[in-house]
Wavefront OBJ file of the C-alpha trace (Angstrom):
o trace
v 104.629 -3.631 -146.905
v 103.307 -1.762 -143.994
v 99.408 -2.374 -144.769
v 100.706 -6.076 -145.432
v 101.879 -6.769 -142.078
v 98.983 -5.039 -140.656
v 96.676 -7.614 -142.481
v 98.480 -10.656 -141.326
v 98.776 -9.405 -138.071
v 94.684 -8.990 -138.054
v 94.773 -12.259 -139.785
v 96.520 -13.988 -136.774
v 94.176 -12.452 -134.060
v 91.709 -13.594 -135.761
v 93.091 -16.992 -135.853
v 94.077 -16.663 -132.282
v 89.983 -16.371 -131.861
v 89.423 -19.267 -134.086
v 92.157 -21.433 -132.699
v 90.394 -21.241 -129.407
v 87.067 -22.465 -130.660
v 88.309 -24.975 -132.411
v 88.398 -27.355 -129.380
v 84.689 -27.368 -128.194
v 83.982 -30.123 -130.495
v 87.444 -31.748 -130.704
v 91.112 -30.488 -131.606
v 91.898 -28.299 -135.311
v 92.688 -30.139 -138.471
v 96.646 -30.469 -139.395
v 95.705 -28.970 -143.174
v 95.144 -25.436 -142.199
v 98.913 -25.284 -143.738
v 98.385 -26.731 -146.576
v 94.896 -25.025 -146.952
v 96.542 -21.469 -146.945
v 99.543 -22.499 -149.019
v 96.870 -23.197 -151.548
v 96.455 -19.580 -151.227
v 99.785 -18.904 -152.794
v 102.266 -17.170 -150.989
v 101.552 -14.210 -148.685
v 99.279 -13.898 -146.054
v 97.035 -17.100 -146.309
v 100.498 -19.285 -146.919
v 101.714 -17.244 -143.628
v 98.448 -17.556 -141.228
v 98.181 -21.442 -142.227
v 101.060 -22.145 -141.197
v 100.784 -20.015 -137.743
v 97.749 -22.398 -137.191
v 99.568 -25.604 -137.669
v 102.110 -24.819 -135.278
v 99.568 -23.165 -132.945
v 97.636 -27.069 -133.529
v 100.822 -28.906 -132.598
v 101.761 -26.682 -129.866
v 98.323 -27.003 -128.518
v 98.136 -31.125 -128.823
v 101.731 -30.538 -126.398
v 103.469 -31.954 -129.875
v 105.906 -30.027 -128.765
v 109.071 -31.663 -130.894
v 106.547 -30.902 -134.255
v 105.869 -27.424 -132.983
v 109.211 -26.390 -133.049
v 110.265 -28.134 -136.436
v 108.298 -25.864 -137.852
v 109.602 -22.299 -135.820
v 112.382 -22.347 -139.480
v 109.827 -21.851 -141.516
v 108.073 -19.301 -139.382
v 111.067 -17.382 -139.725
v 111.648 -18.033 -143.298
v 108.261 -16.425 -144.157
v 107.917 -14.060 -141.510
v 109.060 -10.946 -141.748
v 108.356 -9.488 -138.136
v 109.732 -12.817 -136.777
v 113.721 -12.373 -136.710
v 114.758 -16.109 -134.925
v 113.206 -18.911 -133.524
v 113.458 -17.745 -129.884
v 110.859 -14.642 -130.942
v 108.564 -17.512 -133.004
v 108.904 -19.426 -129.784
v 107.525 -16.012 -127.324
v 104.904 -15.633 -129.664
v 103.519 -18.721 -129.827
v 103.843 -18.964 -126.228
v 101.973 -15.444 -126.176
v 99.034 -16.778 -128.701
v 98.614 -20.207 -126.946
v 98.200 -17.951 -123.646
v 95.768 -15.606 -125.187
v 93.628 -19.344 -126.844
v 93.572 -20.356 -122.972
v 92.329 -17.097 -121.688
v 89.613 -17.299 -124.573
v 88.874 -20.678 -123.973
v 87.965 -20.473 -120.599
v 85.776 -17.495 -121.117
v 83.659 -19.976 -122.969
v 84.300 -22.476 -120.199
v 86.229 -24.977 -122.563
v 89.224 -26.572 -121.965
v 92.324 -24.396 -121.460
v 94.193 -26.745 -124.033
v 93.217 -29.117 -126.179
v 95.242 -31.541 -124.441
v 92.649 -31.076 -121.366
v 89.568 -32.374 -122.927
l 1 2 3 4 5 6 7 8 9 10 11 12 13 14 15 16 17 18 19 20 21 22 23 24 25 26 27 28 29 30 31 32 33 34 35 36 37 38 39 40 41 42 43 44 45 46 47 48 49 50 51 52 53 54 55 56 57 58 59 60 61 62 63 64 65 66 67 68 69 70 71 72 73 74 75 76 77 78 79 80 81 82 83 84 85 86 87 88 89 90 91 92 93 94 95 96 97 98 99 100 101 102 103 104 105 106 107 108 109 110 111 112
């Protein structure tokens, strides 16, 4: 289980990375959930759906966003409630507008 969190949580940082690239040419796709739930369950079910809330977040969809903190939680298992989905998705959009501007793009999708 151990080595199993440790890959998701490299998974995410790498998505973090990704996430924040993803606007130079326009906002991310909504089927990054659906694309890792064709994984199966596990970590690509788990990091697909980090990115679609990370995409709605980011597009200040704000309502969507947190529709989908329950199912965050569901699958999860570092994540104990919605208020700790909530602070890290807070943390990761931080960290995506930090990277962002280091490659002078738009803090947010919503800025372009």
């Amino acid at each position: 289980m151990f080595e199993t969190t440790i890959k998701v949580r490299t998974l995410l940082g790498t998505l973090v990375v990704t996430g924040a690239l993803l606007c130079q040419s326009g906002c991310a796709s909504d089927s990054y959930a659906a694309q890792g739930a064709a994984k199966g369950a596990g970590t690509g079910a788990l990091a697909g759906l980090w990115v679609e809330v990370l995409t709605e977040a980011d597009r200040q969809q704000t309502d969507a966003a947190a529709a989908l903190l329950p199912d965050i939680v569901d699958k999860d298992r570092e994540i104990s409630d919605t208020a700790v989905a909530q602070a890290r998705l807070d943390e990761a959009l931080g960290e995506i507008g930090e990277i962002r501007t280091q490659y002078d793009l738009a803090a947010s999708c919503s800025d372009q």
